[in-house]
N, C-alpha and C positions, 0 to 999 in steps of 0.2 A: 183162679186156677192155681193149684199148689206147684211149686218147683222147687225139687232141694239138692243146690248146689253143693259142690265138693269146696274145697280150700280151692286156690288157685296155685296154679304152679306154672311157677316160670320157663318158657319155652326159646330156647335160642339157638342161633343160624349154624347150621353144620358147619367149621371149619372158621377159619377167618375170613373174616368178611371184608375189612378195611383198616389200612393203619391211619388215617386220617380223624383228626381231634375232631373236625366240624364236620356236617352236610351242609350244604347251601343252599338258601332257599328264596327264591326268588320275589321279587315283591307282589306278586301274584299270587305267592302261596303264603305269604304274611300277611294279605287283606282277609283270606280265608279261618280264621284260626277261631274255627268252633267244631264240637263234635259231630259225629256222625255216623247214627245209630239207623244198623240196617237188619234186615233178618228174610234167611232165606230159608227155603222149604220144600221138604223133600220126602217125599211117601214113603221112599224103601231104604231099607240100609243093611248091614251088616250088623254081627253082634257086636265088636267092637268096635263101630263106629269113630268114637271117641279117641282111640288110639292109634288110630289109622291117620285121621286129621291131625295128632299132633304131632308126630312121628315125620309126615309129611311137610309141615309149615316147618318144624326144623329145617329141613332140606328146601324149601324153597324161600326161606330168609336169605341164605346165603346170595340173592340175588336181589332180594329186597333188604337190605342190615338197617336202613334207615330205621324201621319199625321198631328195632330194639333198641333204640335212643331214646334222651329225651329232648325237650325244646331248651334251650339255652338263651342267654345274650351275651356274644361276644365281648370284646374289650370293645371295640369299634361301635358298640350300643346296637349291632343288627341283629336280628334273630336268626338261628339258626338251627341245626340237632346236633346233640353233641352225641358222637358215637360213641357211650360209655357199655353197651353191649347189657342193659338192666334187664333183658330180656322182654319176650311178651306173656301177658297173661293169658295163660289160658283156663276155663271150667270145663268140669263135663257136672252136668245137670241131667238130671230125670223128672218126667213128670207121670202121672197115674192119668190124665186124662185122654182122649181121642185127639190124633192128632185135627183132625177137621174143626174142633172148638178154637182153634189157632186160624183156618182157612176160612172161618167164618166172623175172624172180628180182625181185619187186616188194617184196619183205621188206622194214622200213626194217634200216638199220645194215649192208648189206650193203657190201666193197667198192668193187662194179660200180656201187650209186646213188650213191657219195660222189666218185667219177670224173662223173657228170655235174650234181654243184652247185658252182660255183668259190666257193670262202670265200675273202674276203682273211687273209693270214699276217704281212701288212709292218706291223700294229699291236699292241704291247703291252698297250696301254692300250684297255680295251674302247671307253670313250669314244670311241675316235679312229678306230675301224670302220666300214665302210659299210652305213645302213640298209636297202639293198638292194644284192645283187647276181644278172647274170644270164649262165645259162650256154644258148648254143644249141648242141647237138650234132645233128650231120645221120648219116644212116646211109646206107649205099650199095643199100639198098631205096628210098631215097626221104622215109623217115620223119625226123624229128628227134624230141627231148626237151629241154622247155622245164624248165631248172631255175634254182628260184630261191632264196634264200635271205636272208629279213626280218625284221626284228628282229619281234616279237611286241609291242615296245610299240608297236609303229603300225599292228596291226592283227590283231583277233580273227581265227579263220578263215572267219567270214562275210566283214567288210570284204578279207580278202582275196584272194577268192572275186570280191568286186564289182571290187576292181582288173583282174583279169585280164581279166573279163569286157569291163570297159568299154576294158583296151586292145586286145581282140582287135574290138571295135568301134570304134575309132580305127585300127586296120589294115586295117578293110573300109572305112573312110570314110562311117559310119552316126554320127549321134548316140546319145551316151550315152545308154541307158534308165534307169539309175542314177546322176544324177552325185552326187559326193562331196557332204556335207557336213562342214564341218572344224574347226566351231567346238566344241571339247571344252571350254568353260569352265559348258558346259550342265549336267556332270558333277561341277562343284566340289564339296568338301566346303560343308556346311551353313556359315553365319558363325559359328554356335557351336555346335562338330560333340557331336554326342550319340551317345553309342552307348546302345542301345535294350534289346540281348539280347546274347546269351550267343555270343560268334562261336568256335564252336568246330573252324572252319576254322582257325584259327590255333594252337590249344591243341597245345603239345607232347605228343608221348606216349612215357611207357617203353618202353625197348627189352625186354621182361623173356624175349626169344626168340630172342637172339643175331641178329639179322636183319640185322644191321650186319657182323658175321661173314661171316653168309652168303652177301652180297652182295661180301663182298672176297676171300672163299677161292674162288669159282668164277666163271667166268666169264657173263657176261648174253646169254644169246643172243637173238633176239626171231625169231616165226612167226607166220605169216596162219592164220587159221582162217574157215573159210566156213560162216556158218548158212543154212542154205538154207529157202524157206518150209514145210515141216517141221518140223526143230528149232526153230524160229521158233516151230509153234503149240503145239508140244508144250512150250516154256519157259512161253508166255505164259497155258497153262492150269496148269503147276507154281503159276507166280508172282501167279495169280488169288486172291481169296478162292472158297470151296468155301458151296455153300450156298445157298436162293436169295438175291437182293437183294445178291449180293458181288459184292466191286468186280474188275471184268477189270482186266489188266494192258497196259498198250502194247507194243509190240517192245521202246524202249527200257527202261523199268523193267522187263522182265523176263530183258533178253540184261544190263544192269549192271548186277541183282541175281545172276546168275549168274557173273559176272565177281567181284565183292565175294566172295561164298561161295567158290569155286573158288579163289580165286588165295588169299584166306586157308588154306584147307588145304592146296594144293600150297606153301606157306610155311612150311608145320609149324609154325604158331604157336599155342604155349601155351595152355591155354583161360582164363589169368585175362589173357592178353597180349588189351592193347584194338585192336580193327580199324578204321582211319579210311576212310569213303568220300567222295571226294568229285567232284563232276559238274558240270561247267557249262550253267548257266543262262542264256539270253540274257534281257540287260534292258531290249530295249528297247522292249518291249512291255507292261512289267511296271512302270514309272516314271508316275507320274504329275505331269506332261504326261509320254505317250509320246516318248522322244526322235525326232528329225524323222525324217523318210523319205529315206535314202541315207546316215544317219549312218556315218560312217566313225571307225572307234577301236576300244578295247577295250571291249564294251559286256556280257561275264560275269562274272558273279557265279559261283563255287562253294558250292555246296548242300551241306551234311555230314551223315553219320551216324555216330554211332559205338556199337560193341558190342564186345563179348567176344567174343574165340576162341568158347569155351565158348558161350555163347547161340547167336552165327550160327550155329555148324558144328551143332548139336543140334535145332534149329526149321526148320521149311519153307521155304522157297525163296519163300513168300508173306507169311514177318515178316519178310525183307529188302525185300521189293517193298513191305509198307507202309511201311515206315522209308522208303523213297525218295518214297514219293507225298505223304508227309506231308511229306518236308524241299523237296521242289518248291511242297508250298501254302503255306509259312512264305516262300517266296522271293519278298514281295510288295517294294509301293514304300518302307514301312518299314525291313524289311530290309536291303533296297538300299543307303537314306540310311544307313543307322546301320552298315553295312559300309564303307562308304567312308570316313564319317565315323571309324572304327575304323582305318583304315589313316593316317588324317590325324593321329591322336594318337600312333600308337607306330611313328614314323617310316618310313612306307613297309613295314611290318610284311608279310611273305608268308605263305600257309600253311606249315605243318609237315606233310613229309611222310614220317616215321617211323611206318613201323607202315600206309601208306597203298595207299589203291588210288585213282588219278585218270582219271576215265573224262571221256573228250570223244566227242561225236558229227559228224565228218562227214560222214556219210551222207546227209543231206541237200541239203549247201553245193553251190552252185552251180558249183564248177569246173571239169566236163565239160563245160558249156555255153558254154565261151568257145572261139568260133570264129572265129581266123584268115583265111580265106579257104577251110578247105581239110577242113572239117566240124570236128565235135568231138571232145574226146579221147578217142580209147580205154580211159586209162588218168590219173587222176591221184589222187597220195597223198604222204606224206611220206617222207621218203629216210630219216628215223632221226627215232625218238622225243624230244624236248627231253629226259625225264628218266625214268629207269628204273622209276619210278611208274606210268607214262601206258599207256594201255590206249584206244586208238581205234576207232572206228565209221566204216567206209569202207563204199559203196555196192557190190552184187557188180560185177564187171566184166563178166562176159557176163549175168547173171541180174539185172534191178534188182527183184526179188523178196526176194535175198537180203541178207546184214549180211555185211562180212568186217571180224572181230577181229583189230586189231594190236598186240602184246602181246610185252613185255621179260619175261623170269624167268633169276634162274641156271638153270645146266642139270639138274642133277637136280632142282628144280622143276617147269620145263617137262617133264618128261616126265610126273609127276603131273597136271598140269593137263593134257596131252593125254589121259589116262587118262581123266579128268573130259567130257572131250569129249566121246570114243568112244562116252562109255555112252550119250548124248543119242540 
């Protein structure tokens, strides 16, 4: 698909935003610090689309200023955003094709979505990259695609779910229903951080299945998979306890117990080779005091389980679903503190993702909801996976019934794990 982008022009907050040198960022939003390239989708627009949106993001920086910083490291060695006001980038882009050639290859990692997110190139040093940048592409139907691309440490896929929302509400010229809150020091580590239990989010694992191999002799393709409410109920009675008084399963725990199971065997991994899962948990509900209402940050925690080849692939599809239920009731405010406080001692420490499967669910976030002037999206998800781990939960697109799974595997993988599908 051809796309010919303009220059980029930098776009910045009406008014001042802040006299403060630093943003603070939590150790929750410095395990996070990779990009995150999304694109949404929209059939009708105006004719100047493009200037409407920028015109607008001006005005609704002033509530977000973080975004026109960059990342910094203090004298103190933490990471933070230094408020230098660099602006954000914005395009505006055209393309000659139909917008539905965009509604029909939604895959991330495809080249057609990576033509409608502009990355800046002109920086070396990650540091010195823009925490957001934004690409409008119009189509000669009428439609454009909003794509974006932000660093993850300034914002979970809820908070950035609320961004869009509230600037597609600063474009209607409505108040914010959401406005930001930005005070992340609410998230400090402990004064004298404890760690409590056993974080085995972070625990390295043997490779003892060549999977390091595997992943560099073939190449990674990724496919959308559609559970439709069928396989839906048909998982979530697999992934039930059997019996009376047993515990049902949700969608979620039993579409990422089947995710866990499956992509373990289409991995061909060893039965003594150990299987890491891990899922994010929102915490903001789960903290005590609950963090405020509109918090804006990185507010997940990852939930882990770990087993054996051998055990998972051998027991029911409902001892993975309890391994899940049980690592969601562990994921209290304890927890929480003593994970942060965990990343606060072994310097900004990330998970280990050897041997892993990392399930996120969007399916629920808010980002079709954010309306322009010109309804809501038809279509929004990420243009490519942060990392070949990742395994996402998208809302159907015509069906909000169904789940669509967005999922990386080398290629002879992925067709085991389409196998695995089939049979559902």
């Amino acid at each position: 698909m051809k796309v010919r982008r303009s220059e980029p022009v930098l776009v910045h907050a009406t008014g001042a935003a802040t006299t403060q040198e630093y943003y603070f960022l939590s150790n929750l939003d410095r395990n996070v610090a990779v990009l995150m390239k999304t694109v949404h989708i929209f059939s009708v627009s105006c004719d100047d689309v493009a200037t409407l949106l920028r015109d607008s993001l001006s005005r609704v920086l002033s509530q977000y200023y973080p975004f026109e910083g960059r990342l910094a490291v203090r004298e103190d060695g933490r990471l933070a955003v230094r408020n230098d006001r660099r602006g954000v980038p914005f395009v505006d882009a055209v393309s000659d094709y139909e917008l539905q050639v965009v509604c029909d290859a939604t895959a991330p990692g495809s080249e057609l979505l990576g033509d409608l997110v502009y990355v800046s190139m002109q920086h070396e040093n990650a540091l010195e990259a823009p925490m957001l940048t934004v690409q409008v592409t119009t189509f000669k139907c009428g439609g454009f695609v909003l794509g974006l691309a932000m660093n993850h440490c300034l914002a979970d896929g809820q908070s950035a779910a609320e961004f869009i929302c509230s600037w597609a509400e600063t474009a209607r010229g409505v108040a914010m229903s959401t406005p930001p809150y930005l005070d992340r020091t609410v998230q400090r580590a402990r004064p004298i951080p404890t760690v409590d239990f056993a974080h085995d989010e972070f625990a390295e694992i043997e490779d003892v299945s060549g999977l390091a191999g595997t992943f560099g002799k073939e190449p990674c393709v990724y496919r959308s998979f559609t559970f439709d409410a069928g396989k839906l109920h048909r998982l979530k009675q697999a992934a039930s306890e059997q019996g009376q008084g047993g515990t049902k399963s949700s969608v979620f725990v039993a579409l990422t117990a089947f995710v866990w199971v499956s992509r373990t065997r289409a991995l061909r991994m060893l039965p003594d080779q150990k299987s890491k899962l891990l899922f994010a948990v929102d915490a903001r509900l789960r903290v005590d005091p609950p963090l405020p209402p509109g918090f804006w940050g990185n507010a997940i925690i990852f939930a882990c389980c770990i087993s054996t080849a051998r055990d998972l692939l051998s027991k029911p599809l409902s001892a993975a679903a309890r391994s899940i239920r049980e690592a969601i009731v562990r994921t209290d405010d304890a927890f929480i503190r003593s994970a942060v406080d965990y990343i606060e001692l072994n310097s900004g420490a990330r998970p280990s993702l050897m041997a892993t499967t990392l399930v996120t669910a969007w399916n629920r976030l808010r980002f079709r909801a954010a309306d322009f002037g010109w309804g809501e999206a038809i279509y929004s998800g990420p243009a490519e996976l942060p990392q070949k781990e990742v395994a996402m939960f998208l809302r159907g697109v015509s069906d909000s019934q169904s789940t669509v799974l967005v999922i990386g595997m080398p290629v002879s993988c992925m067709q085991a794990f389409q196998e695995t599908v089939d049979l559902l």
